[in-house]
Structures are given as C-alpha cells and as structure tokens.
MDTraj code that builds the backbone (N, CA, C; nanometers):
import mdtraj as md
import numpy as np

residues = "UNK UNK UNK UNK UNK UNK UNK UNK UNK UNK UNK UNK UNK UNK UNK UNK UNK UNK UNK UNK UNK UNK UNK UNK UNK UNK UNK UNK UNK UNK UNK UNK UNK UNK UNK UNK UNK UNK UNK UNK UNK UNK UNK UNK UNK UNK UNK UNK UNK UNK UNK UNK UNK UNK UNK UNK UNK UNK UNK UNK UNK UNK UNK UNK UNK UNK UNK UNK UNK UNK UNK UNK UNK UNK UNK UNK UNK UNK UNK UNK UNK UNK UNK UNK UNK UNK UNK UNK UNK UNK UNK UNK UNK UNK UNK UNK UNK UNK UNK UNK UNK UNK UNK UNK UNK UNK UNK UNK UNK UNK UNK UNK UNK UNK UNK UNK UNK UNK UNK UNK UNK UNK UNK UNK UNK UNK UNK UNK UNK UNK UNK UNK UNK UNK UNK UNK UNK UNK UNK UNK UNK UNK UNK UNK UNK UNK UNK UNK UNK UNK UNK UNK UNK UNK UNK UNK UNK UNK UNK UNK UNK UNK UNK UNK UNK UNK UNK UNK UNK UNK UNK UNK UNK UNK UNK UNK UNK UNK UNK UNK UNK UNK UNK UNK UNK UNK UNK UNK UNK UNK UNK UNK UNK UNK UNK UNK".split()
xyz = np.array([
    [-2.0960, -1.0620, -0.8130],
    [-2.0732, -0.9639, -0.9168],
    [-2.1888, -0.8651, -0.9241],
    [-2.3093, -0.8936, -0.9255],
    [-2.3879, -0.8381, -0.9294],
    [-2.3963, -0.7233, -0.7997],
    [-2.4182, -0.7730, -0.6879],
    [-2.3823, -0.7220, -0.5529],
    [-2.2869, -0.5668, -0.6189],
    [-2.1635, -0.6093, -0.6661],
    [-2.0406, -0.5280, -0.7173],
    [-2.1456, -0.4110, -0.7792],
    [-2.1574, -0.4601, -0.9108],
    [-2.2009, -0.3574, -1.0104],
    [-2.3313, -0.2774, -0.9142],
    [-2.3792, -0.3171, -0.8250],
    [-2.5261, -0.2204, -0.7130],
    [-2.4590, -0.1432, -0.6539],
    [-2.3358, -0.1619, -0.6047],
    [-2.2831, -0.0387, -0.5316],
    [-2.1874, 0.0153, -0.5818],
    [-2.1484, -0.0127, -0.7259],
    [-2.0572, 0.1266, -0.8109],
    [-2.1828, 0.1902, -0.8671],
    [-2.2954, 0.1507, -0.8706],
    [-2.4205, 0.2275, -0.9542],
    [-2.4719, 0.2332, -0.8489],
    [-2.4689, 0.2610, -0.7429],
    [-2.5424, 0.3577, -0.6089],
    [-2.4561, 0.4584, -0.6112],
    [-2.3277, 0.4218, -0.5707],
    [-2.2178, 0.5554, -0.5935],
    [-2.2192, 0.6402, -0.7031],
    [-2.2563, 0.6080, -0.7942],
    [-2.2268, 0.6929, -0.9348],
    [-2.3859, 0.7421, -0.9692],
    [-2.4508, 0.7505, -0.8319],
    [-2.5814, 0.8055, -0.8719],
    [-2.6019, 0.9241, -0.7283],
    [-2.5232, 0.8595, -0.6286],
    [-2.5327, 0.9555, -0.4803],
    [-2.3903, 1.0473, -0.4530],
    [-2.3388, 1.0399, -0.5981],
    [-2.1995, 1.1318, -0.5350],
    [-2.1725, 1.1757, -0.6610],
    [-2.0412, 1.2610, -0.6785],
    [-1.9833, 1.3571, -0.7669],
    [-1.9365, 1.2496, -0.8280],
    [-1.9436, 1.3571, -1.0107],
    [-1.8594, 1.3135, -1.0741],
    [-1.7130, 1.2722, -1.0530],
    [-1.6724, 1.1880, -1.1571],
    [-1.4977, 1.1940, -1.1197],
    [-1.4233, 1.3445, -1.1451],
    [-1.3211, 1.3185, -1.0658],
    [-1.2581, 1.4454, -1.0509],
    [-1.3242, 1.5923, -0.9492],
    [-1.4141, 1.5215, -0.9320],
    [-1.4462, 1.6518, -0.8222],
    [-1.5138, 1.5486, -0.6753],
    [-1.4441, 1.4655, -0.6518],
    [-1.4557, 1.4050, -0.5289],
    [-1.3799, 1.4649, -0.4320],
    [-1.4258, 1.4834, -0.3169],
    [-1.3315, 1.5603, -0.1862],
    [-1.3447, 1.4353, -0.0882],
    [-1.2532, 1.4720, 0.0156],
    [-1.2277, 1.3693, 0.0942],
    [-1.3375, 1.3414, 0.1891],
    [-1.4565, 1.4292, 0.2299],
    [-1.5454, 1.4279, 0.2494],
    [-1.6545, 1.3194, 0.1485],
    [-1.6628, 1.3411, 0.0637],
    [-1.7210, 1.2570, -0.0438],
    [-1.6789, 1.1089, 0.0210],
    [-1.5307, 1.0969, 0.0045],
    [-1.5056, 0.9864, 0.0313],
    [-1.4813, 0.9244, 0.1664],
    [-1.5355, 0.9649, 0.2921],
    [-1.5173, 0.9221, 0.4134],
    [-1.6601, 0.8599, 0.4379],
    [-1.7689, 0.9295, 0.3137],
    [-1.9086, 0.9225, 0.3562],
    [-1.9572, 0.8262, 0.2361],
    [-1.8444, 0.7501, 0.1980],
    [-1.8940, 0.6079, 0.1345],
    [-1.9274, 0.4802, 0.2777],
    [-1.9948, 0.3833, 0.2471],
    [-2.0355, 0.2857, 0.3312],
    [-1.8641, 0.2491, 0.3970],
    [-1.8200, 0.1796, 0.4818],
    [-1.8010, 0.0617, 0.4834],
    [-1.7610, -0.0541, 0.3584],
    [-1.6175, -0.0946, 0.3077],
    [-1.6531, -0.2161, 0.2205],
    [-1.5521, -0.2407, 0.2101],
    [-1.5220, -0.3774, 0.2287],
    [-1.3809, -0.4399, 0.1798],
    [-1.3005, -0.4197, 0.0409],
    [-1.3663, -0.3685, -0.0423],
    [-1.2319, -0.3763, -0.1587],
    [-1.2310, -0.2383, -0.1607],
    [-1.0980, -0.2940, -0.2323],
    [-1.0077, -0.1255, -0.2129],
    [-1.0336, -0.0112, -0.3000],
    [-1.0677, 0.0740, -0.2113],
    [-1.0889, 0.2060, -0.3294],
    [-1.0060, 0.3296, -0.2295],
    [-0.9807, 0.4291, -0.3459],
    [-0.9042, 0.5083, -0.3167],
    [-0.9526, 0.6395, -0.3699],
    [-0.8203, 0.7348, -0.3148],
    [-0.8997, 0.8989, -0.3704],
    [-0.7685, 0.9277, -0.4102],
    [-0.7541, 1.0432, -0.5254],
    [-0.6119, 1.0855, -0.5920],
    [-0.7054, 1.1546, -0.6776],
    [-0.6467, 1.3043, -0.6659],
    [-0.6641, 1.4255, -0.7508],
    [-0.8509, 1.3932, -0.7710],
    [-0.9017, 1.4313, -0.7043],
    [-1.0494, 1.4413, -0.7222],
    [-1.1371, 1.3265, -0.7775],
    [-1.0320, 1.1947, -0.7798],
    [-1.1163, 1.0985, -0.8794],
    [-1.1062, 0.9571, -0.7515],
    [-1.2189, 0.8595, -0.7984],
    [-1.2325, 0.7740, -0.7201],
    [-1.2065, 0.6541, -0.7993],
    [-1.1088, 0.5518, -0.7162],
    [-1.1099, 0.4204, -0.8037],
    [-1.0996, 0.3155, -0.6814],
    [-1.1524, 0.2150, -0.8209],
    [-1.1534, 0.0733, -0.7146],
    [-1.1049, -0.0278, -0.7849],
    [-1.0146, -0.1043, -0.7676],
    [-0.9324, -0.2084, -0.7815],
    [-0.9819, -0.3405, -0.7651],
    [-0.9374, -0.4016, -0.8649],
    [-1.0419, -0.4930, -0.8479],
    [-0.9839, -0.6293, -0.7684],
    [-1.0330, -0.7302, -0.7531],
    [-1.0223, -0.7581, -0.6391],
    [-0.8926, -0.8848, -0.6826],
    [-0.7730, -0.8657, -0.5564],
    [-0.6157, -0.9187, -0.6067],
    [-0.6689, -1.0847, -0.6124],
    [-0.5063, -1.1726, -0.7052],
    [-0.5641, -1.2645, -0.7106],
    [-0.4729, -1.3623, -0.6403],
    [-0.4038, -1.4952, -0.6444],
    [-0.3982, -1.5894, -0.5350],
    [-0.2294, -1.5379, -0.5557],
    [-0.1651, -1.5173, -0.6676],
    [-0.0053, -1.4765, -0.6456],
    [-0.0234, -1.3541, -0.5580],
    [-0.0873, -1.2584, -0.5500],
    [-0.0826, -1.1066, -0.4870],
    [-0.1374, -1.1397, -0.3425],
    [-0.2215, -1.2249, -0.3194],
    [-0.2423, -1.2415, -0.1535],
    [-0.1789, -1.3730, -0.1026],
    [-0.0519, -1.4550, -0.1559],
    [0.0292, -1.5414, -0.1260],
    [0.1350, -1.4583, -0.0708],
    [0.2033, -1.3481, -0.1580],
    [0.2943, -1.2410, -0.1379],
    [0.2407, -1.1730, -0.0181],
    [0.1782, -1.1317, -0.0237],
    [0.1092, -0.9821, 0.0719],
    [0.1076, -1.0948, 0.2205],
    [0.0690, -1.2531, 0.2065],
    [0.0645, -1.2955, 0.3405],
    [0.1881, -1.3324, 0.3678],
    [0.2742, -1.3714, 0.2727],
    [0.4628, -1.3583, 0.3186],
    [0.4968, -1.2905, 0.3894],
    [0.4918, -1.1769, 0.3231],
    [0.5144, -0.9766, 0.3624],
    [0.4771, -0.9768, 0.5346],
    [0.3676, -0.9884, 0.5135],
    [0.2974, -0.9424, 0.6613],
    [0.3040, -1.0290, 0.7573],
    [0.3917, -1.1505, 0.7547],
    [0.4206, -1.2339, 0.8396],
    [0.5358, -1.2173, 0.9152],
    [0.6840, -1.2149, 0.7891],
    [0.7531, -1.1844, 0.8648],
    [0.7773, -1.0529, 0.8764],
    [0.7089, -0.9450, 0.8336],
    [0.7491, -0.7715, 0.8550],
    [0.6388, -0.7874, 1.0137],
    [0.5472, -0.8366, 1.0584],
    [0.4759, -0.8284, 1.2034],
    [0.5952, -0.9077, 1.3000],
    [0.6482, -1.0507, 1.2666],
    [0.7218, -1.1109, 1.3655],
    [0.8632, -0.9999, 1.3646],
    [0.8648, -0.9630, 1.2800],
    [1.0077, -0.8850, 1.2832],
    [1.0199, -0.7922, 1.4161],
    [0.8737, -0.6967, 1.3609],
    [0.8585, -0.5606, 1.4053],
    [0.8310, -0.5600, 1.5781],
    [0.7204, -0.6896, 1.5825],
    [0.6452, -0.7437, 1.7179],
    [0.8020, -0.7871, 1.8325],
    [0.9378, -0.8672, 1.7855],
    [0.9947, -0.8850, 1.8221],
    [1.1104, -0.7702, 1.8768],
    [1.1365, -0.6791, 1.8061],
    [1.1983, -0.5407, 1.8112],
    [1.1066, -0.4044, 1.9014],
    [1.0057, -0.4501, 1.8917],
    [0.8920, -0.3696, 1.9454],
    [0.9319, -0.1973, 1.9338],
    [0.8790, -0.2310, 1.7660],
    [0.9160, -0.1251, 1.7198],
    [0.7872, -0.0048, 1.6185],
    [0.6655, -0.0925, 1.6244],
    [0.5558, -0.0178, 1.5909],
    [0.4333, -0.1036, 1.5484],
    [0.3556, -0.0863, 1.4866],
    [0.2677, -0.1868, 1.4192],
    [0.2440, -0.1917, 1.2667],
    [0.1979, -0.3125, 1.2465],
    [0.1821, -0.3411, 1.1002],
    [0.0528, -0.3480, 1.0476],
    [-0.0218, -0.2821, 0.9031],
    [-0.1405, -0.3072, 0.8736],
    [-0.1249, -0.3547, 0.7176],
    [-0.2282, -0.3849, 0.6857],
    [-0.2796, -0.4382, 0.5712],
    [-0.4111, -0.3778, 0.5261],
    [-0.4315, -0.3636, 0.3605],
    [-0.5732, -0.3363, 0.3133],
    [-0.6492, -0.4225, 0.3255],
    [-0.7522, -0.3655, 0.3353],
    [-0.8333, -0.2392, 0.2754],
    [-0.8177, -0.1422, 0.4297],
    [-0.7360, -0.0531, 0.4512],
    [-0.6810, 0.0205, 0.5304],
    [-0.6499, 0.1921, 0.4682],
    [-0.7172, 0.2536, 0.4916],
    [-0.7590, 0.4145, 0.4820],
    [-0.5877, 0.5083, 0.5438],
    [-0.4641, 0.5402, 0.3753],
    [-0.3857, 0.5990, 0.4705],
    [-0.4273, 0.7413, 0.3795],
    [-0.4281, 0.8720, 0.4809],
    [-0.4017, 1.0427, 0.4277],
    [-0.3109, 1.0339, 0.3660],
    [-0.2682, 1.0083, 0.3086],
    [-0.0724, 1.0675, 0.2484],
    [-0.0659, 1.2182, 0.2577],
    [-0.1804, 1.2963, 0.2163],
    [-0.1900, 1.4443, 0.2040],
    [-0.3283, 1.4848, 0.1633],
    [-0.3686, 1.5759, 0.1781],
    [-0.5083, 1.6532, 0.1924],
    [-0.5408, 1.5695, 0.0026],
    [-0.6556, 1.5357, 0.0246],
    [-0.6847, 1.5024, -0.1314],
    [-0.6359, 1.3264, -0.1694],
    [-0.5915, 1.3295, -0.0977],
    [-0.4758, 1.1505, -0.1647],
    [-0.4906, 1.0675, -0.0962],
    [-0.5823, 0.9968, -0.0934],
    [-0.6166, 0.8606, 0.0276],
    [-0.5511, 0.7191, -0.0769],
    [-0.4866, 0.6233, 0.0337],
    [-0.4744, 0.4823, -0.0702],
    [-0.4998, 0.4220, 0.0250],
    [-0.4349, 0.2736, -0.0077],
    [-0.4430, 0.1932, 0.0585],
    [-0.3686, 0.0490, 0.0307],
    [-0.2642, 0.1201, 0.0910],
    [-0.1081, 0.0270, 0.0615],
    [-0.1484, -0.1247, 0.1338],
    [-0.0690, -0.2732, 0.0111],
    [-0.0969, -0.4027, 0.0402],
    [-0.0590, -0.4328, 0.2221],
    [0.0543, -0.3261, 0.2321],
    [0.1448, -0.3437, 0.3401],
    [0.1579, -0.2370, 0.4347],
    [0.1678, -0.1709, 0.5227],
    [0.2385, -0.0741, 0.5864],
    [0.3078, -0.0809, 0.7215],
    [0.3880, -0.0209, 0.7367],
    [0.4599, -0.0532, 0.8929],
    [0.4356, 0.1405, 0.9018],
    [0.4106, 0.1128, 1.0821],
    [0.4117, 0.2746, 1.1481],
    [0.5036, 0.2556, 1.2728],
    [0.6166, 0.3628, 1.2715],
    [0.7107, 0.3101, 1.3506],
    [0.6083, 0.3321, 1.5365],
    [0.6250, 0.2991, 1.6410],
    [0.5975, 0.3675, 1.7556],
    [0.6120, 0.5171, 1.7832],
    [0.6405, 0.5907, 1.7660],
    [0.6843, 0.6905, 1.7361],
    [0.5914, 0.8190, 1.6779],
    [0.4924, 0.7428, 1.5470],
    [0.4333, 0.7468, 1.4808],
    [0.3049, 0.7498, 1.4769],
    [0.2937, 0.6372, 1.6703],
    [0.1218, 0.5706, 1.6414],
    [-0.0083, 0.6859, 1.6530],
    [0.0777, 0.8204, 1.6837],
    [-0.0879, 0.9194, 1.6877],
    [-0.1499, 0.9303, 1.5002],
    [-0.0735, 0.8641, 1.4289],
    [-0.0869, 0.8978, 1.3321],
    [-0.2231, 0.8051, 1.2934],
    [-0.2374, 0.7034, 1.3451],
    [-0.3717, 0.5682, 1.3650],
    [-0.4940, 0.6728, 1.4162],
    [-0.5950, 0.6765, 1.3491],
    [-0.7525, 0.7387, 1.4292],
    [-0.8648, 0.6154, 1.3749],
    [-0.9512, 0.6367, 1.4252],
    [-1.0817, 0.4918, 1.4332],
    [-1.0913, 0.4645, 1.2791],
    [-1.0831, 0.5629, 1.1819],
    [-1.1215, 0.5346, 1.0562],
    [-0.9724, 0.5556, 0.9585],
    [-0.8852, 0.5682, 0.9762],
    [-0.7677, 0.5961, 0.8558],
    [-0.6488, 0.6471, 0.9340],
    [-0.5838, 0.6121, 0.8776],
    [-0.4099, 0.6505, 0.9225],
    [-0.3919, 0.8102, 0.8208],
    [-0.3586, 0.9248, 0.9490],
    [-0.3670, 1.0446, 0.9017],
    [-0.2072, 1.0960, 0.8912],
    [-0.1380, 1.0372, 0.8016],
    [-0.0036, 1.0567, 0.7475],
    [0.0693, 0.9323, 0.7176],
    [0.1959, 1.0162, 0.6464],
    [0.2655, 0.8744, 0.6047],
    [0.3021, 0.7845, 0.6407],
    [0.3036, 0.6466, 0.5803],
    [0.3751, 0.5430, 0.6790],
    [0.5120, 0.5166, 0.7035],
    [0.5856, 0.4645, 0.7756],
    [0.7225, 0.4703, 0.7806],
    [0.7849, 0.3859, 0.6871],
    [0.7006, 0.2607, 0.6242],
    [0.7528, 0.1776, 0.5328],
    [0.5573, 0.1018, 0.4504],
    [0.6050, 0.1182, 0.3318],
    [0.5231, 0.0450, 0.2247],
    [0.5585, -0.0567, 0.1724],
    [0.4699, -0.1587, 0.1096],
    [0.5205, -0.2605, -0.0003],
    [0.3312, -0.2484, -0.0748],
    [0.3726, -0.2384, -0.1626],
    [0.2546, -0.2663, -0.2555],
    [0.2788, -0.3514, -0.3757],
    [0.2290, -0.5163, -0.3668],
    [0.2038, -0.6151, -0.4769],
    [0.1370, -0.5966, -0.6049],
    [0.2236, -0.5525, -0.7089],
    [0.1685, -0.5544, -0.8080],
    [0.0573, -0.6424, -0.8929],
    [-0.0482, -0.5706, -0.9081],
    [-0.1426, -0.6871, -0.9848],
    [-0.1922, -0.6820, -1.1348],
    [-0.2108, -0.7293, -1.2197],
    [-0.2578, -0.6934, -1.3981],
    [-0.2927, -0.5762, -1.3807],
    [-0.3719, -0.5626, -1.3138],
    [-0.4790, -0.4206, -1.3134],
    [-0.4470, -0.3217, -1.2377],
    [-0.2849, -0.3393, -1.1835],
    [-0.2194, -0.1864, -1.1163],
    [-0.1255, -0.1732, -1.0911],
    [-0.0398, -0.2515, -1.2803],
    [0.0919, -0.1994, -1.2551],
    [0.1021, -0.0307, -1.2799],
    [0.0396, 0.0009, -1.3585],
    [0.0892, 0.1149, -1.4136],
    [0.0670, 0.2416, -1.2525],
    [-0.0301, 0.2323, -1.1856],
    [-0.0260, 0.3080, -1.0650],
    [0.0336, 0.2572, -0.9454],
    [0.0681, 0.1145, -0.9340],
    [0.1924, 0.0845, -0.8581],
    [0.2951, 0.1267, -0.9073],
    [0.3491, 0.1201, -0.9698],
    [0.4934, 0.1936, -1.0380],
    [0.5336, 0.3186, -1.1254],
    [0.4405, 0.4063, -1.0956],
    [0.4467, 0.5246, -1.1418],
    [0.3617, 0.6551, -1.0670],
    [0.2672, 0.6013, -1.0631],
    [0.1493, 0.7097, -0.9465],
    [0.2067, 0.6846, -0.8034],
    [0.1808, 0.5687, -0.7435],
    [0.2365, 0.5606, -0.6057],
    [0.3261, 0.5850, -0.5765],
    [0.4653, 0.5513, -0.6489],
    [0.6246, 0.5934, -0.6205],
    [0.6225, 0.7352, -0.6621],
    [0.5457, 0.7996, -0.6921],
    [0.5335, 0.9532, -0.6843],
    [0.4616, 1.0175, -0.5703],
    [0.3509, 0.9534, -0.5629],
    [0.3054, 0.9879, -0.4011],
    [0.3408, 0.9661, -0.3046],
    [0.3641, 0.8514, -0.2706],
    [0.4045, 0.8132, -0.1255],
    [0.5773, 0.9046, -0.1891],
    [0.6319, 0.8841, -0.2348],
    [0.7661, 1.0323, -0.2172],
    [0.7356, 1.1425, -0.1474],
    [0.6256, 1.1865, -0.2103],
    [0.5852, 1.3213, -0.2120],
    [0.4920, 1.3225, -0.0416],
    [0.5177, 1.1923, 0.0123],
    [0.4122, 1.2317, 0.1463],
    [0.5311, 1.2030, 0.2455],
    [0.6467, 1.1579, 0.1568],
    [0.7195, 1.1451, 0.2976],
    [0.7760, 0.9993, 0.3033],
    [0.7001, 0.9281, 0.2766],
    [0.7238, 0.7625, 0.3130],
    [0.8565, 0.7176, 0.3063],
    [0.9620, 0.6551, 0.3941],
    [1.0894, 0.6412, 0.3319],
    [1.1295, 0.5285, 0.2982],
    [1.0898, 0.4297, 0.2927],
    [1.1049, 0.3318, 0.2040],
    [0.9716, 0.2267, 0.1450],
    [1.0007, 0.2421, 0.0344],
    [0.8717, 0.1414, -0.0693],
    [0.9061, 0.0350, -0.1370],
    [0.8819, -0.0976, -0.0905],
    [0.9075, -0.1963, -0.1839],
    [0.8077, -0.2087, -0.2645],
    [0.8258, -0.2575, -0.4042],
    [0.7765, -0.3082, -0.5192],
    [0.8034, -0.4886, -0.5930],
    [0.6858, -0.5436, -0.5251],
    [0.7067, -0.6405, -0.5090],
    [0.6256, -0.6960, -0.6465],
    [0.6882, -0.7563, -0.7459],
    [0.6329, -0.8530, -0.8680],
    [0.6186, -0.9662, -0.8877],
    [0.5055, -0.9725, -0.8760],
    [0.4738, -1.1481, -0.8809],
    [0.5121, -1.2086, -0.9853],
    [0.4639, -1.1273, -1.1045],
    [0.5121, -1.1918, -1.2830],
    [0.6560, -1.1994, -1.2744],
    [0.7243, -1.1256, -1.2865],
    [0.9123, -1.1150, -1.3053],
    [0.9887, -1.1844, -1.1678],
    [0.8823, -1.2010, -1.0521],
    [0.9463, -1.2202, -0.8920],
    [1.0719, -1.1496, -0.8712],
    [1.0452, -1.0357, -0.8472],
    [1.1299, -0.9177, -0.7876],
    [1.0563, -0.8604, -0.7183],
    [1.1777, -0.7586, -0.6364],
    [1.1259, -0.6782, -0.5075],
    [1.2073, -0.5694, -0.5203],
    [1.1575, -0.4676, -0.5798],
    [1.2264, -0.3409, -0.5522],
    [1.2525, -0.2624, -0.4437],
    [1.3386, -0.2543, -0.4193],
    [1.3284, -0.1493, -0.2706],
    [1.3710, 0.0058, -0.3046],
    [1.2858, 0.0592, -0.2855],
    [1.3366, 0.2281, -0.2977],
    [1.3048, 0.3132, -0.1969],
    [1.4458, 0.3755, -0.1842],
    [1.4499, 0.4700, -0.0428],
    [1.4193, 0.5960, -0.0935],
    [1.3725, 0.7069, 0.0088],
    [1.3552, 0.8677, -0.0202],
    [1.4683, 0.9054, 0.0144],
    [1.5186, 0.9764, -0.0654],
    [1.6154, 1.0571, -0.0302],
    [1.5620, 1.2513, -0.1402],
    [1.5891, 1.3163, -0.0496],
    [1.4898, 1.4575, -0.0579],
    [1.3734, 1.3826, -0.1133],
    [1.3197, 1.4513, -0.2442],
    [1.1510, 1.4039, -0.2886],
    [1.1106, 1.3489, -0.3631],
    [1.2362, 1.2634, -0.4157],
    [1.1945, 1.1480, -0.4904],
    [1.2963, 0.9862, -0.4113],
    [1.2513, 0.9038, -0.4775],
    [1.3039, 0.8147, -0.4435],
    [1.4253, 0.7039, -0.5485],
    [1.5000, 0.6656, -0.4644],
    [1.6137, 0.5758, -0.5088],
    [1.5885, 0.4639, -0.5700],
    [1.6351, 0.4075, -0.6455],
    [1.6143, 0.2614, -0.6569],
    [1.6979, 0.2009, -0.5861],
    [1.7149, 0.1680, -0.4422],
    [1.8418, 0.1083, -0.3545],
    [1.8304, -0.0802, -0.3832],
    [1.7715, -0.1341, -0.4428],
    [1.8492, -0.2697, -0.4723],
    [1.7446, -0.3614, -0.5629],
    [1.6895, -0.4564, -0.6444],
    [1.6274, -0.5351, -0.6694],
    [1.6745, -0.6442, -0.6758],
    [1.6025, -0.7144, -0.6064],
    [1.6206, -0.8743, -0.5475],
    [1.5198, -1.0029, -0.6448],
    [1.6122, -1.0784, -0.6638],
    [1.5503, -1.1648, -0.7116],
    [1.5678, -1.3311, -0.6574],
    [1.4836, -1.4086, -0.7263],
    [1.4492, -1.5358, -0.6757],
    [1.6138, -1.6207, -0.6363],
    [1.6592, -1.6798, -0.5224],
    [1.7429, -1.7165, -0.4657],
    [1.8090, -1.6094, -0.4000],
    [1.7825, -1.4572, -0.3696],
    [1.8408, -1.3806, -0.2875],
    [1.7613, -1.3210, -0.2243],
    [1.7674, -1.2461, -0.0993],
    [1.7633, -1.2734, 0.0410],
    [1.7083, -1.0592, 0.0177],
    [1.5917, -1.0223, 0.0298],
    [1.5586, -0.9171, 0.0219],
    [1.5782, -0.8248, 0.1687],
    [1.6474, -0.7367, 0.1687],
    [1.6687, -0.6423, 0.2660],
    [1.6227, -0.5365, 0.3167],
    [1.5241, -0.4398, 0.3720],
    [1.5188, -0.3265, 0.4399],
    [1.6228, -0.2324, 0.4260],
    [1.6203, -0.1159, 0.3767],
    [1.7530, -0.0152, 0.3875],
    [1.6660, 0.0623, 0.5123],
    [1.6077, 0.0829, 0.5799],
    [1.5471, 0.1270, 0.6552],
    [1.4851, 0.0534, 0.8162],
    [1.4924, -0.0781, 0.7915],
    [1.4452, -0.1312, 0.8737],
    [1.5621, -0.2488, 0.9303],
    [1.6525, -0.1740, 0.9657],
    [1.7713, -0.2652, 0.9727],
    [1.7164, -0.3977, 1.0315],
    [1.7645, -0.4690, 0.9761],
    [1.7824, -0.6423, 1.0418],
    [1.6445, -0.7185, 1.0048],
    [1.5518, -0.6231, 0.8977],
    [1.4698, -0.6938, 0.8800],
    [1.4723, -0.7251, 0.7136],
    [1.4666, -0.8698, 0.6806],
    [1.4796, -0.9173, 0.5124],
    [1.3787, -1.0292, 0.5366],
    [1.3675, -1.0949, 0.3775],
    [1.3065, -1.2205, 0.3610],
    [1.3266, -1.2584, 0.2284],
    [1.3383, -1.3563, 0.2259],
    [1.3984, -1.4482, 0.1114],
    [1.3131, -1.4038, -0.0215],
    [1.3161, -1.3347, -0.0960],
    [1.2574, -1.3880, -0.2194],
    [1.1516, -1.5134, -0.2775],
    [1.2144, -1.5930, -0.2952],
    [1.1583, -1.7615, -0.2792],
    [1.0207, -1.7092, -0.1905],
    [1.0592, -1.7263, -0.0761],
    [0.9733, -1.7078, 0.0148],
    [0.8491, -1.6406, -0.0389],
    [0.8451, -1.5231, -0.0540],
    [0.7797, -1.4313, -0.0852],
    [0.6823, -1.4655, -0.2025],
    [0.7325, -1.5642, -0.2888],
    [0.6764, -1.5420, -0.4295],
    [0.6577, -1.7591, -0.4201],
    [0.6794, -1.8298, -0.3282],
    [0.6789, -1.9620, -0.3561],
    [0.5448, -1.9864, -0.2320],
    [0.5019, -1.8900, -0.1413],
    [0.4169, -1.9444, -0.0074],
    [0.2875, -1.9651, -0.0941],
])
top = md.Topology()
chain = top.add_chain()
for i, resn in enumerate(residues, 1):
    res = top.add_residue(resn, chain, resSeq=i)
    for name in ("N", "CA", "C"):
        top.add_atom(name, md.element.get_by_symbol(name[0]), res)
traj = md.Trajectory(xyz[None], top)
C-alpha cells in the first residue's frame, strides 16, 4: 500500500493536473501493472480487481483463446494492456479479441485501434464506467461487440454496434449458455463463468 500511495504522489507531483493530461503525458508514465487509463484529459486508476472479477476474466480468456487459437482467427489479450480507442481515450479492457485481419493494429507498447470484441468484468469500484462511460466509448471507436459481465447479479450482457451506439442483443444468466453475436460458434456457459 504504501509502495501504491509513492507512485500516485510521484505522479501528482511530475505531471499535469487532471484534465489536462495528453497522451503523451501518459505513454511517459513508468511501466506498472495496475490499470490506469486516459479519457477526456483525466487520469485514473482502478483499483486493484478482486477474486470474483479475476475467476471470471480467467473463464473468459480461456475459452475466448481455445476458441479463437482453434479457428485461427486472431489473438487474445488481457489487462493491464494499453488499447487507443481514439486520439485522447486509452483503456484497458479485462478482455479483448483482435481479429487477424486486424493484427497491424498491435505495436510494442499499446493496441492503436479498436478491438474486434471486448468483455469488461464489472467490479464495486467500476460499475458506473463499465456501464455507462465504456459502452459509450468503445461504440464510439468502433468495437462491435461488448460483453458486460456481472459478478454480483451473474449476468453477461452482450451488446452489438449497430451505427454508433450499441444494442442490447441478449442477457444471459446462470444455467444458460452465453453466445457471441459476432463471433459465431463461440459461447460459454454462464455457471462457468461466474462458478471457476
């Protein structure tokens, strides 16, 4: 903890106020595993998920890699992972798939556009920008499908883009079998997701 609080009070002594952070600002932070992000000039950091949100997120990324690895159809990442969505808007989705198609979009330090598919695990401390800030951004960058995955309620929202906002195309719950509208032939059980 302490460690923590030395390098939000190094940052908040070697860089801009909030709201006037540029992406520059933020490429020329260290190195560091927890997740921080950039949106509209301001910098945040999330604090660090807890055993329901990285039980889910290792569901997710198990079978969305065997899926994808088997179809050989692009690659899969996980945070603390640097994506552009658009000039100004860096995150760093629990989940992402980039189709092949896609892969110039990967450079040594951050993925420089949208991903072809998101899931971001809701945690205490980010529902309100998981389900309201992000499903506005990642729209707005393109992304075409975003699940919203809840550990508290155990649901999985899936929402597709269609023009620049997005759908609510299905929510799945515990004993049913969650689907891809985008990633044909790829699902996973619910249960699964929220019992590993």
């Amino acid at each position: 903890m302490e460690a923590e609080k030395a390098y939000v009070s190094w940052v908040a002594e070697l860089f801009p106020p909030q709201g006037q952070w540029t992406e520059a600002d933020y490429f020329a932070l260290p190195e560091t595993n927890r997740i921080i992000e950039l949106a509209n000039g301001e910098l945040s950091m999330a604090p660090a998920p807890g055993d329901r949100h990285q039980s889910a997120v290792v569901e997710l990324v198990v079978a969305l890699k065997l899926y994808v690895d088997a179809n050989r159809l692009g690659v899969v990442r996980t945070a603390p992972l640097d994506v552009r969505l658009f000039p100004g808007t860096i995150r760093q989705p629990d989940v992402l798939f980039l189709r092949e198609e896609h892969r110039e979009r990967i450079t040594e330090r951050y993925i420089d556009g949208p991903p072809d598919w998101v899931a971001e695990v809701i945690s205490e401390g980010t529902r309100r920008v998981d389900e309201e800030v992000k499903t506005t951004e990642y729209a707005s960058a393109g992304v075409p499908e975003y699940w919203l995955v809840d550990p508290e309620d155990k649901t999985i929202r899936v929402y597709v883009l269609e023009g620049n906002a997005y759908r609510l195309a299905a929510i799945y719950r515990p004993g049913q079998i969650a689907r891809s509208e985008t990633l044909s032939g790829f699902e996973i059980a619910v249960d699964r997701v929220f019992g590993g």
